[in-house]
N, C-alpha and C positions, 0 to 999 in steps of 0.2 A: 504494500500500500504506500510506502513511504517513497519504494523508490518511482511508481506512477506520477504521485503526487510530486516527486523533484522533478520526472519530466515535462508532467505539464505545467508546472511552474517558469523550467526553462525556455519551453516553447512561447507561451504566452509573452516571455520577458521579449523574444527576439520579434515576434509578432507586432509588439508595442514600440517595439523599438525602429521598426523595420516597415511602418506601413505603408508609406508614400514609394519604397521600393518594392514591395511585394505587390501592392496593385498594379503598378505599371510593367512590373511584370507577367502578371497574371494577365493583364489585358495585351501586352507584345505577344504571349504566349499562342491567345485563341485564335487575335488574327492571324498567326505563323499557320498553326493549323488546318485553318481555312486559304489560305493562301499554297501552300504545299499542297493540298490535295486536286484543289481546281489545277495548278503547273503540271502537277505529274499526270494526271491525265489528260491533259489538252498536250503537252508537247511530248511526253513518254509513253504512252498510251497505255499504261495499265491500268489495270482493272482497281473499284474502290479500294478493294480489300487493301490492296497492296499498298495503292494513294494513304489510304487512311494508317498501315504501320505503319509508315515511313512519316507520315505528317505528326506523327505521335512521339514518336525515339526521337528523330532529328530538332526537333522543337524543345526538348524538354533539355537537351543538352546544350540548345542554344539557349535555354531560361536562365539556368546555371551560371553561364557565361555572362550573360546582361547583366544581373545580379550583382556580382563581381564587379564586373565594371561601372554598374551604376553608383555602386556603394566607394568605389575608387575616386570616381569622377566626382560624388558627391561630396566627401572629403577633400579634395583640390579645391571646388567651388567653394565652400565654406569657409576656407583658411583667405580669401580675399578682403 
């Protein structure tokens, strides 16, 4: 119970901490996802299935990424 309660206490801390980058993450993320699956099949011609993993994996490693660097960029921004 104890140790639940330390994770969702840490979560929540980074959540609170983190919300102006986790939204704009969360919203870079959906339109990636919809963007990637319309591309892969209009120029690579697979099928949803395929559109939809690849729009799924490739996006979420790219959320990762922005993250990072939003949280970078935002720190340079601030120290102005």
């Amino acid at each position: 119970m104890e140790l639940t309660e330390g994770i969702f206490k840490a979560a929540k801390n980074i959540f609170d901490n983190n919300k102006g980058s986790i939204l704009r993450t969360v919203i870079y993320t959906i339109g990636h996802f919809a963007i990637a699956i319309i591309v892969l099949m209009s120029i690579a011609n697979v099928s949803f299935m395929i559109a939809l993993t690849d729009a799924i994996v490739e996006p979420l490693a790219n959320a990762v990424w922005y993250f990072i660097l939003d949280k970078w960029w935002a720190s340079k921004s601030s120290k102005k």
